[in-house]
C-alpha positions in Angstrom: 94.1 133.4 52.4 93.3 130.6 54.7 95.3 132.3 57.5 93.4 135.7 57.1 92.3 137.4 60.3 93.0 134.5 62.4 93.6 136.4 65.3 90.0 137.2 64.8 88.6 133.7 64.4 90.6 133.0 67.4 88.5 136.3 69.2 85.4 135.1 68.0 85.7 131.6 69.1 86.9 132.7 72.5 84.0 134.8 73.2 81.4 132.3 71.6 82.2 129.5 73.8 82.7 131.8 76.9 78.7 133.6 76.3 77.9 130.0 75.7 78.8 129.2 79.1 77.3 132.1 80.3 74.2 131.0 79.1 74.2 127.7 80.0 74.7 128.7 83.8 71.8 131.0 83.4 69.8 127.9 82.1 71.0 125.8 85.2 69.9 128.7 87.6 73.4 129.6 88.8 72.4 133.0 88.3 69.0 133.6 89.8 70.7 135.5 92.3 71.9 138.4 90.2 68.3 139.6 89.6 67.5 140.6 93.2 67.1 144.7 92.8 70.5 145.9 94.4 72.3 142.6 92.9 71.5 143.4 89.5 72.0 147.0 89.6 75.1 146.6 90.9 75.8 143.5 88.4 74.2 145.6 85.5 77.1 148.7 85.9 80.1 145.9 86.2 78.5 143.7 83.2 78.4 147.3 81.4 82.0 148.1 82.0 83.3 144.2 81.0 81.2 144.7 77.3 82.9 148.2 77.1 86.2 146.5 77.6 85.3 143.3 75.4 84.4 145.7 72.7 87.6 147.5 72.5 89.5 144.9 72.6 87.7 143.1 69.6 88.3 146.3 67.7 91.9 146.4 68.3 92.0 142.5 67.5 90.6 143.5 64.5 93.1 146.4 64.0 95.8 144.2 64.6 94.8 141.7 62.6 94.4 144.0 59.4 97.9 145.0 59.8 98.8 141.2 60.4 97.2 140.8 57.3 98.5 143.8 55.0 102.7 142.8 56.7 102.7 139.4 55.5 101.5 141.0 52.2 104.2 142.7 51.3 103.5 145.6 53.3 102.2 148.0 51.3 99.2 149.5 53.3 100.4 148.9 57.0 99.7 150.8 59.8 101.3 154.4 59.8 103.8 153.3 62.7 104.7 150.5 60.7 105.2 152.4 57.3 107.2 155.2 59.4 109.7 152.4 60.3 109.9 150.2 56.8 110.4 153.8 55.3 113.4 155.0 57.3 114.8 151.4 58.4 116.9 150.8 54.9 118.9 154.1 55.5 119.8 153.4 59.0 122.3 151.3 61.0 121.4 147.8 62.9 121.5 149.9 66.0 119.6 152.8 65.5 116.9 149.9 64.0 116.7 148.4 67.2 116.0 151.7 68.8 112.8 152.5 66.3 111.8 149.1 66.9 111.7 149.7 70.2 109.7 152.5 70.0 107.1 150.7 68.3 107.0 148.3 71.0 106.1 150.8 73.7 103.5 152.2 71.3 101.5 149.3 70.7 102.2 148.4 74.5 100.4 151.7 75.1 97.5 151.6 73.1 96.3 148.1 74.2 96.9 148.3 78.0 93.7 150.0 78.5 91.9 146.7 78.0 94.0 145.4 80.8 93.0 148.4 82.9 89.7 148.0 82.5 90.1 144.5 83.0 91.3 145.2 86.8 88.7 148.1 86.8 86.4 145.1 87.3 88.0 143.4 90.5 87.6 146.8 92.0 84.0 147.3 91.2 83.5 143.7 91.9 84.8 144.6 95.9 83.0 147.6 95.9 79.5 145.4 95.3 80.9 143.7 98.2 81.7 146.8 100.7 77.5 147.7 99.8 76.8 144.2 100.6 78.5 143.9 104.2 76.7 147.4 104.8 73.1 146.0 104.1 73.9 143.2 105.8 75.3 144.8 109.1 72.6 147.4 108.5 69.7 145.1 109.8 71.8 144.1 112.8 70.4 145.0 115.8 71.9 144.2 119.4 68.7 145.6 121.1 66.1 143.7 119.5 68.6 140.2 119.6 65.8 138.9 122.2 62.4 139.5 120.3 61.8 136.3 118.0 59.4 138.4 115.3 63.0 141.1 114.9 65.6 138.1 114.6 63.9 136.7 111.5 63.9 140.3 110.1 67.5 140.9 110.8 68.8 136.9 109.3 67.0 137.8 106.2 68.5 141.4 105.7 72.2 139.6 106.5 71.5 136.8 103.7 70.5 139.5 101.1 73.3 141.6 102.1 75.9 138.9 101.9 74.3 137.2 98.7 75.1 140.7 97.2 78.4 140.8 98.8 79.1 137.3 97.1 77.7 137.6 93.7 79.2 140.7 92.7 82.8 139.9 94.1 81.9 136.1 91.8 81.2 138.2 88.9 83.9 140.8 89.1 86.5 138.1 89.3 84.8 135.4 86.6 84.7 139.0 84.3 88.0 139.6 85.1 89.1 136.6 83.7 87.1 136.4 80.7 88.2 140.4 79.5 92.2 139.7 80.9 92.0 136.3 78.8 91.0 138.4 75.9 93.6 140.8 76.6 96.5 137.8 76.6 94.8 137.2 72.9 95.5 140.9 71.7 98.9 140.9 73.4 100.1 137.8 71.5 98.8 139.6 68.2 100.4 142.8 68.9 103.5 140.7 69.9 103.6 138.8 66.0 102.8 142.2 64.0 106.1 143.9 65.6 107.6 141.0 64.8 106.5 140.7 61.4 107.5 144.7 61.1 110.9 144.1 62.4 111.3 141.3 60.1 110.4 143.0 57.0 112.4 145.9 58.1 115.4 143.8 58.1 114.4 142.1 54.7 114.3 146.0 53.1 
């Protein structure tokens, strides 16, 4: 019982420490920038995606670690892919084992590679804060107005705030990236011990 939705604990503790950190960088102002207007709303819609991600994935942690849970067991109430192979795997030949087994591999492959999707997903949104950055930025350039004093100081200050948005949302797409592909390696190693666990009880039977 002590071992019961580990994979969980393991989840939980991952993310606590990581929003921990989070926080304590927003204490130590590392993060001021992210509330100027077209930071955060940029920030706001990649921060959005990376909790829509994060949440998957702790739902299929906890998926996976139900059926972690009902395998070592006995069994009885696994998964309905699992129960479709323990049912048929006794009246089958070592081969033809290996080739359901298999199967169930590419399944649970399939259903958790959206978190690693979406985990990329935020790279790409992360460079596309970056392509609006460079635009503001090269937006207040002008090569006309290079010689009037009062037009330079307008056109330094537009270049900061378009490069501060360039930088911060390519930082936070790549920091998020990171945190949601970490918890994806998480998921992965659970999916990896269930089918495991299903192929060794499939032998057993």
């Amino acid at each position: 019982m002590s071992h019961r939705y580990l994979l969980v604990m393991r989840f939980a503790l991952l993310n606590l420490v990581a929003f921990a950190l989070l926080a304590a960088a927003y204490l130590q102002g590392w993060l001021d920038g992210l509330f100027d207007r077209t930071t955060f709303i940029l920030s706001a819609i990649v921060f959005a995606v990376f909790l829509y991600g994060l949440a998957l994935c702790g739902f299929k942690v906890w998926r996976t670690s139900a059926a972690l849970n009902d395998m070592k067991s006995g069994g009885k109430t696994a998964v309905a892919r699992a129960a479709q192979y323990l049912g048929t795997a006794k009246r089958v030949d070592a081969q033809t084992r290996a080739g359901q087994i298999g199967m169930v591999r590419l399944k649970m492959s399939h259903e958790i590679q959206i978190i690693r999707q979406i985990a990329s997903m935020l790279v790409f949104l992360g460079l596309i804060g970056t392509v609006i950055g460079f635009i503001i930025a090269l937006s207040g350039v002008k090569p006309e107005a290079v010689t009037q004093v009062d037009s330079v100081a307008t056109m330094v200050a537009t270049l900061i705030r378009g490069m501060s948005i360039a930088l911060y949302t390519t930082l936070l797409g790549a920091v998020l990236n990171v945190w949601l592909s970490i918890n994806y390696r998480l998921l992965s190693s659970g999916s990896v011990d269930l089918l495991s666990e299903i192929a060794d009880h499939g032998e057993r039977r």
